[in-house]
N, C-alpha and C positions, 0 to 999 in steps of 0.2 A: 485604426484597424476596426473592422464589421466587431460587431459584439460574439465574446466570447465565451461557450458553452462549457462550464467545470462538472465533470461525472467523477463523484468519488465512488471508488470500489471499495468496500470493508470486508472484512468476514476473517475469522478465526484462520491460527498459522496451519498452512494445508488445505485450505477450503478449495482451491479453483481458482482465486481473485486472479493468478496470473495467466490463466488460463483463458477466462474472461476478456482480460485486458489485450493479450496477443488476440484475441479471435477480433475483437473491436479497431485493431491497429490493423489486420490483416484485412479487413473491411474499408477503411476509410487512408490506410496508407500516411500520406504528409499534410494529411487535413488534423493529423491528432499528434499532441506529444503528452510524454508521459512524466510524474512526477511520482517518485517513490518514495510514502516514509521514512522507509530503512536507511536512505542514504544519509537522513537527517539524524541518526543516533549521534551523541554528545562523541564528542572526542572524550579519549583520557589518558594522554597522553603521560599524564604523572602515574599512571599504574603500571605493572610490570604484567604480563602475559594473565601470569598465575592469577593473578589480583580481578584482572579484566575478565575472564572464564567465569568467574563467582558474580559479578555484577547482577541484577535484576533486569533482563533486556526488554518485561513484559509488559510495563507499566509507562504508564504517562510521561513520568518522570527523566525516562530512558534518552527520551527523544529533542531534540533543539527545534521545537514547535514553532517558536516564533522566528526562526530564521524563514520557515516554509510558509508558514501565512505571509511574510513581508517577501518572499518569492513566488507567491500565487497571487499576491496583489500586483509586482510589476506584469506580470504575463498577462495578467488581466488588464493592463495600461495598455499595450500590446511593445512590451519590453522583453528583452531576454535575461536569461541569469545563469550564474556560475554555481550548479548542484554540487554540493559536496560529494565525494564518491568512497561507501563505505567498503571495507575490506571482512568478512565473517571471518576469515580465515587467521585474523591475529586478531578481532573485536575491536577493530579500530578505522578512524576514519584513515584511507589511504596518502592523504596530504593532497590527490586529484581532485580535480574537479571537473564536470562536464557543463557545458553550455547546452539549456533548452529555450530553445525558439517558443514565441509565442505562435499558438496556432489557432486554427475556430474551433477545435475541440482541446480540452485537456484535462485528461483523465489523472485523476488524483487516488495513490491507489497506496495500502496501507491496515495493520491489523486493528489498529486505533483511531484512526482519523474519524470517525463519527462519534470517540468519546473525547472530544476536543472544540469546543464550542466555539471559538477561534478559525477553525478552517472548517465546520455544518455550516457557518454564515456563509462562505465562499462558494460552496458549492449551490447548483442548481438542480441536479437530479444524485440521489441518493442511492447506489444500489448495495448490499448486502449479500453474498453470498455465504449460506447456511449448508455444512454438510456436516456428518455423523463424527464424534469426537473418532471413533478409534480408526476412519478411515485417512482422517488429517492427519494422526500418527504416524501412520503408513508412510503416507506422502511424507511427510518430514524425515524419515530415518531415512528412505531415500534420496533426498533430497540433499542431506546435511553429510551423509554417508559420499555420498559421490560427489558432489561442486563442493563443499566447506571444510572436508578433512578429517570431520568428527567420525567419533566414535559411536556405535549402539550406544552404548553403556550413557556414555555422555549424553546422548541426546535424550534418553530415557531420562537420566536423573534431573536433567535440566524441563524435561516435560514436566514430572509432578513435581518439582520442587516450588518451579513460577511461569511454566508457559500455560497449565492448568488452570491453577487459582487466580491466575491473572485474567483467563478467559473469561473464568465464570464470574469473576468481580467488573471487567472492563468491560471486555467485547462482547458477548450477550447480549448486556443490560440496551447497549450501544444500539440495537439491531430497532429497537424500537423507532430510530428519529429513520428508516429507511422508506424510500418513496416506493421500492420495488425488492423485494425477497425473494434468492433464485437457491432453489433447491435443489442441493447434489451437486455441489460445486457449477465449474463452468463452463460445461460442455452441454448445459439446458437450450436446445436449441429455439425451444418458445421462448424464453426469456431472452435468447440472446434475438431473437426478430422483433420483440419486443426495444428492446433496449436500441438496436440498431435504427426500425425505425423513428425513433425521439429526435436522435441525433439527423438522420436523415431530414425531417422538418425544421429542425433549427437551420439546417444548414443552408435546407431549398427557401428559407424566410429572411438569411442575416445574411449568405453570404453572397 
């Protein structure tokens, strides 16, 4: 297979990165596929609901990392793989899994993946999207409120308890290793003709 171009998306829970990501997909179509952190959260299958609700989801630790660098290395062979497929809605993996094709782009997208030195090697172009803590908030009780079940309450208390201090410990620090920093989430349309044209040259060069 032609050589294949890895765009990690980062940036804080609520930023845009999914915003980002659809706009780059709706751009480029079946020339991209997509890989999701989230879907690599650890199973825990030995916890009971209650158990799994208190977990730490913010942190490094959270995530089955090297199942996804040894599934961004076959895509990069030009292989396919079986993603796990995570469920929010009981905090568990769903026991599915989907198949993603190798493609000439593949956007690696995720609120940690650039505090992970393991998959910054894999990647090729770094992008970061940065926007204001209390609007990420926003978008999340949204978000959490209508697709995942939750509650305000919950998703507040789960905000400062560890999606905060995790921010400011993990993903922050993170933003530094990024090749391109896009301001106000993902609807920067300079950043996104930025970003689109890269990919555009890799593609008119390899493919």
């Amino acid at each position: 297979m032609s050589e294949i171009l890895v765009v990690g998306v980062a940036g804080g829970s609520g930023s845009g990165k999914t915003t980002l990501v659809n706009n780059l997909v709706t751009r480029f179509g079946d020339q991209v596929s997509i890989v999701h952190h989230d879907n690599y959260y650890r199973a825990h299958d030995d916890l009971t609901y209650e158990e799994r609700t208190r977990l730490n989801y913010d942190c490094p630790e959270a995530f089955e990392t090297e199942m996804m660098v040894e599934h961004l290395h076959l895509l990069r062979q030009g292989r396919s793989v079986h993603c796990p497929v995570y469920d929010f809605t009981v905090h568990n993996r769903s026991g599915e899994t989907v198949v993603i094709e190798p493609r000439p782009v593949i956007l690696v997208e995720g609120i940690l993946i650039f505090a992970e030195k393991a998959l910054l090697d894999l990647m090729d172009i770094k992008v970061f999207v940065d926007t204001d803590a209390d609007v990420r908030l926003a978008r999340r009780v949204v978000r959490d409120v209508e697709s995942r079940g939750r509650t305000v309450r919950s998703i507040v208390d789960q905000w400062q308890t560890t999606v905060k201090p995790m921010h400011e410990m993990y993903v922050e620090p993170s933003k530094k290793s990024a090749d391109i920093i896009v301001p106000e989430g993902g609807d920067n349309p300079v950043a996104l003709d930025l970003i689109t044209g890269k990919i555009e040259r890799h593609l008119a060069q390899h493919i």
